[in-house]
N, CA, C and O atoms as CSV, one atom per row, in Angstrom:
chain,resi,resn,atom,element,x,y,z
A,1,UNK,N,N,113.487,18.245,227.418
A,1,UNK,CA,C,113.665,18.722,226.060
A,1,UNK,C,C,114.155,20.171,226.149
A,1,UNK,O,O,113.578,21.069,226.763
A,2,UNK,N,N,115.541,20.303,225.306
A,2,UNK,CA,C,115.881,21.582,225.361
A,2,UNK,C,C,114.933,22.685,224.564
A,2,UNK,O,O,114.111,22.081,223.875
A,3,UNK,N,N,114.809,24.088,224.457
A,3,UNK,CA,C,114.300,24.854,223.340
A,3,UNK,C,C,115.031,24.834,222.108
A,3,UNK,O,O,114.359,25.391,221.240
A,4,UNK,N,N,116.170,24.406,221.659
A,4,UNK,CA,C,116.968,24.241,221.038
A,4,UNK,C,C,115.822,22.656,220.281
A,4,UNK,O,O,115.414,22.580,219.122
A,5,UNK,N,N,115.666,21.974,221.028
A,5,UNK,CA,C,115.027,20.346,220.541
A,5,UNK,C,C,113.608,20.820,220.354
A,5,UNK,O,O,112.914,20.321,219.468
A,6,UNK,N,N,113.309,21.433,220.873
A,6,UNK,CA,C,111.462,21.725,220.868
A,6,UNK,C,C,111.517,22.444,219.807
A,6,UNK,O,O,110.763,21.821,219.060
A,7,UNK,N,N,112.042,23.679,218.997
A,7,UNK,CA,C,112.038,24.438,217.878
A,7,UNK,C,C,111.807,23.627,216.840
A,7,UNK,O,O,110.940,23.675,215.967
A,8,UNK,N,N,113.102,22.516,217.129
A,8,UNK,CA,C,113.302,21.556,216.042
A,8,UNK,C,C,112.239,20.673,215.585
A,8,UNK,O,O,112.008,20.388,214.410
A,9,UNK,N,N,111.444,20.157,216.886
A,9,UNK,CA,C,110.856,19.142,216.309
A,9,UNK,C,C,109.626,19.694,216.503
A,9,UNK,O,O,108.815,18.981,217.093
A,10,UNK,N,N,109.072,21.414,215.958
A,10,UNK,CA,C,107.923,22.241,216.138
A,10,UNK,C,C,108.300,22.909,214.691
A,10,UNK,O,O,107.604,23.742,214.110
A,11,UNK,N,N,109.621,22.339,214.199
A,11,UNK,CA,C,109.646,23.282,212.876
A,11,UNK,C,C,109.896,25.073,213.011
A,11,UNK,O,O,109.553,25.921,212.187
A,12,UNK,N,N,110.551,25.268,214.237
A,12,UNK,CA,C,109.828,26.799,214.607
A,12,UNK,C,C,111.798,26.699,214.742
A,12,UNK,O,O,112.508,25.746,215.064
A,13,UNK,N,N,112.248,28.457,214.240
A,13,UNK,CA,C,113.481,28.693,214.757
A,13,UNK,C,C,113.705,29.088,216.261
A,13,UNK,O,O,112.807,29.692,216.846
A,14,UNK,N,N,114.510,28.867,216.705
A,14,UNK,CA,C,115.438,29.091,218.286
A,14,UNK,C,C,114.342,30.221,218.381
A,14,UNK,O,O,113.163,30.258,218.734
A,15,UNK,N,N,115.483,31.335,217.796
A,15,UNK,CA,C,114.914,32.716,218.636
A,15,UNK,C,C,113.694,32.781,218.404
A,15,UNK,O,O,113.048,33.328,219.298
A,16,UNK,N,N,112.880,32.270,217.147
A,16,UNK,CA,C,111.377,32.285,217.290
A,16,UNK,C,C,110.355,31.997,218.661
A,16,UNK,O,O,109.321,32.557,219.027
A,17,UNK,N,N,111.017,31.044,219.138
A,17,UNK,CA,C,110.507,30.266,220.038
A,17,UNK,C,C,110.706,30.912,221.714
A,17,UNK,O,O,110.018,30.867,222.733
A,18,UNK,N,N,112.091,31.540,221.329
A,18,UNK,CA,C,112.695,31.915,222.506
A,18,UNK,C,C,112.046,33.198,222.578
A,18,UNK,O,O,112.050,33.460,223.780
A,19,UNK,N,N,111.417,34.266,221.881
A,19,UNK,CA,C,110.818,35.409,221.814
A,19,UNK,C,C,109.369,34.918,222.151
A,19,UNK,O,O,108.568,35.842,222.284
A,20,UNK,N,N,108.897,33.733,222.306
A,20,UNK,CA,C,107.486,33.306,222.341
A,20,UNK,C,C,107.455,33.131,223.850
A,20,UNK,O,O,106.631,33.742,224.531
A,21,UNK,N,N,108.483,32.174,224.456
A,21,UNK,CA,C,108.494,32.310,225.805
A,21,UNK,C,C,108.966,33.438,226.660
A,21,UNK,O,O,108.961,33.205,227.869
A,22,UNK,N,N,109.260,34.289,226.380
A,22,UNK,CA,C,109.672,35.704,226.995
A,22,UNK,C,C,108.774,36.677,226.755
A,22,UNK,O,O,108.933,37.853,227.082
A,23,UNK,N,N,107.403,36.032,225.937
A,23,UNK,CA,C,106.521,36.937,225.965
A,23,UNK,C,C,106.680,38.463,224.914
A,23,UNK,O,O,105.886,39.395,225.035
A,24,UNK,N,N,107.762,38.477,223.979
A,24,UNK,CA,C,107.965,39.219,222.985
A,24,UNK,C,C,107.178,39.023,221.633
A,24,UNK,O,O,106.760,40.079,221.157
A,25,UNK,N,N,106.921,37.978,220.985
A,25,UNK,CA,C,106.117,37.364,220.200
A,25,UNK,C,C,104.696,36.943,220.251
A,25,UNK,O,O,104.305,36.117,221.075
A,26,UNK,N,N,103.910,37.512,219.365
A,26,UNK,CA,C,102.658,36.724,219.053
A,26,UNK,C,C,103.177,35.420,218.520
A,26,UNK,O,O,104.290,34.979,218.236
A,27,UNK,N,N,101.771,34.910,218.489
A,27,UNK,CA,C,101.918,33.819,218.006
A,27,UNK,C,C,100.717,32.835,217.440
A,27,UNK,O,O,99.667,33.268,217.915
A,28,UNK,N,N,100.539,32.036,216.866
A,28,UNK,CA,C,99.017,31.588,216.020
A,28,UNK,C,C,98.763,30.437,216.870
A,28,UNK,O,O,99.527,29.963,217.711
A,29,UNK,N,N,97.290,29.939,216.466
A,29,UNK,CA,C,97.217,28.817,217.238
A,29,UNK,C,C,97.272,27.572,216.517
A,29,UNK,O,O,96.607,26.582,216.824
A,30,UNK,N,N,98.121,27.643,215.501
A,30,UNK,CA,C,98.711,26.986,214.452
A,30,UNK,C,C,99.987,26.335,215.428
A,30,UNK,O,O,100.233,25.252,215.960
A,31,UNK,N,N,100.658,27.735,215.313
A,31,UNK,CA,C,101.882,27.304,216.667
A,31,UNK,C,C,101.909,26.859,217.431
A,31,UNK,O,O,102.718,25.978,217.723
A,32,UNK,N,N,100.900,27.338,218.188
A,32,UNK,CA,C,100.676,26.579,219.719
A,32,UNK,C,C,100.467,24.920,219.379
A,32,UNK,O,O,101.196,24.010,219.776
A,33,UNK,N,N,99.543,24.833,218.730
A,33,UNK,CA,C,99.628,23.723,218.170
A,33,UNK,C,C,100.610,22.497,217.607
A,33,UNK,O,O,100.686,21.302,217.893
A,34,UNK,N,N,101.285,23.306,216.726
A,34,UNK,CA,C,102.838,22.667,216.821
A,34,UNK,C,C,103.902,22.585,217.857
A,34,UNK,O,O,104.969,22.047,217.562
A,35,UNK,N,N,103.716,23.045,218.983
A,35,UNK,CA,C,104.326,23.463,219.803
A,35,UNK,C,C,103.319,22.082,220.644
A,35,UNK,O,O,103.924,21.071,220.999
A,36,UNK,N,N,102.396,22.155,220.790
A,36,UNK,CA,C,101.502,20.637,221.745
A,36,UNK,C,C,102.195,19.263,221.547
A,36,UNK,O,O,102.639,18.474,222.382
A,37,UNK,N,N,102.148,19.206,219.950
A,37,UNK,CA,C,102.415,17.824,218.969
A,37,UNK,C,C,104.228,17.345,219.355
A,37,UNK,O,O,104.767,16.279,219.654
A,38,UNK,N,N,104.642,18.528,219.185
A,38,UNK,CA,C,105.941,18.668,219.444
A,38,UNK,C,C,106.710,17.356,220.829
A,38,UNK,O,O,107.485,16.422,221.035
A,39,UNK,N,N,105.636,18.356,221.428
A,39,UNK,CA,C,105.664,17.423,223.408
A,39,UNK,C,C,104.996,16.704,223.321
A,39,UNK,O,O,105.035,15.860,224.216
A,40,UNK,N,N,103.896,16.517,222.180
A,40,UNK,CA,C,103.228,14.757,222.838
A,40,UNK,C,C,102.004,15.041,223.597
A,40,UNK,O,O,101.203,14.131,223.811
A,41,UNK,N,N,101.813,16.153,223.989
A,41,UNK,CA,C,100.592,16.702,224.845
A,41,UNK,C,C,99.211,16.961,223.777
A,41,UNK,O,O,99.203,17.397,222.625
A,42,UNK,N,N,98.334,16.610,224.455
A,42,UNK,CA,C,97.067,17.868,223.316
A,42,UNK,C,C,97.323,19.365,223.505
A,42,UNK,O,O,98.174,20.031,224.095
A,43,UNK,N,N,96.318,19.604,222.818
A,43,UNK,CA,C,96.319,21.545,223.392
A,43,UNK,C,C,95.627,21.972,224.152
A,43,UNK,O,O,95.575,23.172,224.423
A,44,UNK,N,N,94.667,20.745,224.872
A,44,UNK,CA,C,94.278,21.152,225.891
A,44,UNK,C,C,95.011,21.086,227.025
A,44,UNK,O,O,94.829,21.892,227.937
A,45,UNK,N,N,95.992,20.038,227.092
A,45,UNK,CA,C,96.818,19.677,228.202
A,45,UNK,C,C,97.721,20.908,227.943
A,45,UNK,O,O,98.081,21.579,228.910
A,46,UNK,N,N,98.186,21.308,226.424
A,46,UNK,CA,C,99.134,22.855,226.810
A,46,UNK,C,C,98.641,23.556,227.719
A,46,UNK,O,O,99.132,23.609,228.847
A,47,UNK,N,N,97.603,24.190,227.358
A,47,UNK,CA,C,96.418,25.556,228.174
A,47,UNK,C,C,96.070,25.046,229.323
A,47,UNK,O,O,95.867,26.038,230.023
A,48,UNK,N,N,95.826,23.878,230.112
A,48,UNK,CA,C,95.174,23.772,230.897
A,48,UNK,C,C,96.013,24.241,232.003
A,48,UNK,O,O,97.134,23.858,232.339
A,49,UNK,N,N,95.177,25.240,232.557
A,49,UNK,CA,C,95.115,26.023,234.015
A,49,UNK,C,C,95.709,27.381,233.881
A,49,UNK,O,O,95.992,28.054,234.872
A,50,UNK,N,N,95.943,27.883,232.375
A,50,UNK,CA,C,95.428,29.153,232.484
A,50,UNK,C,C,94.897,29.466,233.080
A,50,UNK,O,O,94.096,28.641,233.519
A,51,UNK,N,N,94.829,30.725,233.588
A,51,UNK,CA,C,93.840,31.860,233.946
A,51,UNK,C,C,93.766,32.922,232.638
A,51,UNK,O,O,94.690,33.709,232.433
A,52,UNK,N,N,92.543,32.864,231.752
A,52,UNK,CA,C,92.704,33.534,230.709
A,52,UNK,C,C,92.090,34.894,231.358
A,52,UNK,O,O,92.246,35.852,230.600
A,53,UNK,N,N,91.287,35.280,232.838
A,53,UNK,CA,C,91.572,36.762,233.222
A,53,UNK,C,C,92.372,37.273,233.102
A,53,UNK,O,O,92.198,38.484,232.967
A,54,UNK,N,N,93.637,36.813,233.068
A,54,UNK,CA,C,95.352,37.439,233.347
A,54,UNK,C,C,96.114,37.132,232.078
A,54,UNK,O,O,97.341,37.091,231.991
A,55,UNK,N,N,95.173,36.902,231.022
A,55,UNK,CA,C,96.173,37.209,229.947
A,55,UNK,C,C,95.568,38.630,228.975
A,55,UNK,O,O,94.488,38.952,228.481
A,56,UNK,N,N,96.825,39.162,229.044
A,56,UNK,CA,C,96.432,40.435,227.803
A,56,UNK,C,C,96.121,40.069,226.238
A,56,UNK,O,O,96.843,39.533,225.397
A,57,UNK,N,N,94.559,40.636,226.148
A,57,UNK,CA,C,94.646,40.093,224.933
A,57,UNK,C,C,94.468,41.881,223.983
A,57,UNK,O,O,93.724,42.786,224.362
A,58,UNK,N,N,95.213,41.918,222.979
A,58,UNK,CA,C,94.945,42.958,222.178
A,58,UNK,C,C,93.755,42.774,220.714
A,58,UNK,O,O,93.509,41.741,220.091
A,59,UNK,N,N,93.171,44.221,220.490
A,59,UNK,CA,C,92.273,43.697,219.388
A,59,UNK,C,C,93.018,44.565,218.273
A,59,UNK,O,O,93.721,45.572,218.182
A,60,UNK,N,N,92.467,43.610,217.510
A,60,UNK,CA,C,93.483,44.018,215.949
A,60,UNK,C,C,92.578,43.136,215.213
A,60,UNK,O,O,91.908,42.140,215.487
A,61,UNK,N,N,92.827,43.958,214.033
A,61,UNK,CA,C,91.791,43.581,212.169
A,61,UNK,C,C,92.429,42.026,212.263
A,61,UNK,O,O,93.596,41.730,212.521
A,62,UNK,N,N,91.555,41.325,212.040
A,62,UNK,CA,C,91.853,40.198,211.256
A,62,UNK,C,C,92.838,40.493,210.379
A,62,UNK,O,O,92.826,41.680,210.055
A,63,UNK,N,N,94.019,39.585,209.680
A,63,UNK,CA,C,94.864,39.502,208.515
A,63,UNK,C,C,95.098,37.756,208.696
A,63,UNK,O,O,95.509,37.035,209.605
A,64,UNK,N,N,94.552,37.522,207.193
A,64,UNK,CA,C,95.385,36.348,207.274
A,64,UNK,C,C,96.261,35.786,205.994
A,64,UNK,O,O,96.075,35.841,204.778
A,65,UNK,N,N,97.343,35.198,206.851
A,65,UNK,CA,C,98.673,35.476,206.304
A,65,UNK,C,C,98.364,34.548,205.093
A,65,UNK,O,O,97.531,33.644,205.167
A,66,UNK,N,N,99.276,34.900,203.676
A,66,UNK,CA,C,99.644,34.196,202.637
A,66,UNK,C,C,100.436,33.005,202.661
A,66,UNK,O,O,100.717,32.430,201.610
């Protein structure tokens, strides 16, 4: 599946997606989510084998979006 096909069938635009894998973009776990369904995978099968030591996580106020 291209990123071009995965956007599509995640509802998510190109560069949206393409800024998500390059690590430029946050992103919800709404997305990620759509992004699982997309491929057919759960979201556990997305995440699985993280190492969540090695991910940066930043803290920031809650906002949730309209």
């Amino acid at each position: 599946m291209t990123q071009t096909q995965l956007a599509a069938a995640a509802g998510l635009s190109q560069p949206y997606l393409a800024k998500i894998e390059a690590g430029r973009q946050d992103f919800s776990l709404r997305v990620l989510a759509r992004l699982a369904k997309a491929m057919r995978v759960t979201l556990a099968e997305l995440v699985d084998g993280i190492d969540v030591s090695t991910v940066e996580l930043e803290s920031r106020p809650y906002s949730r979006s309209a």
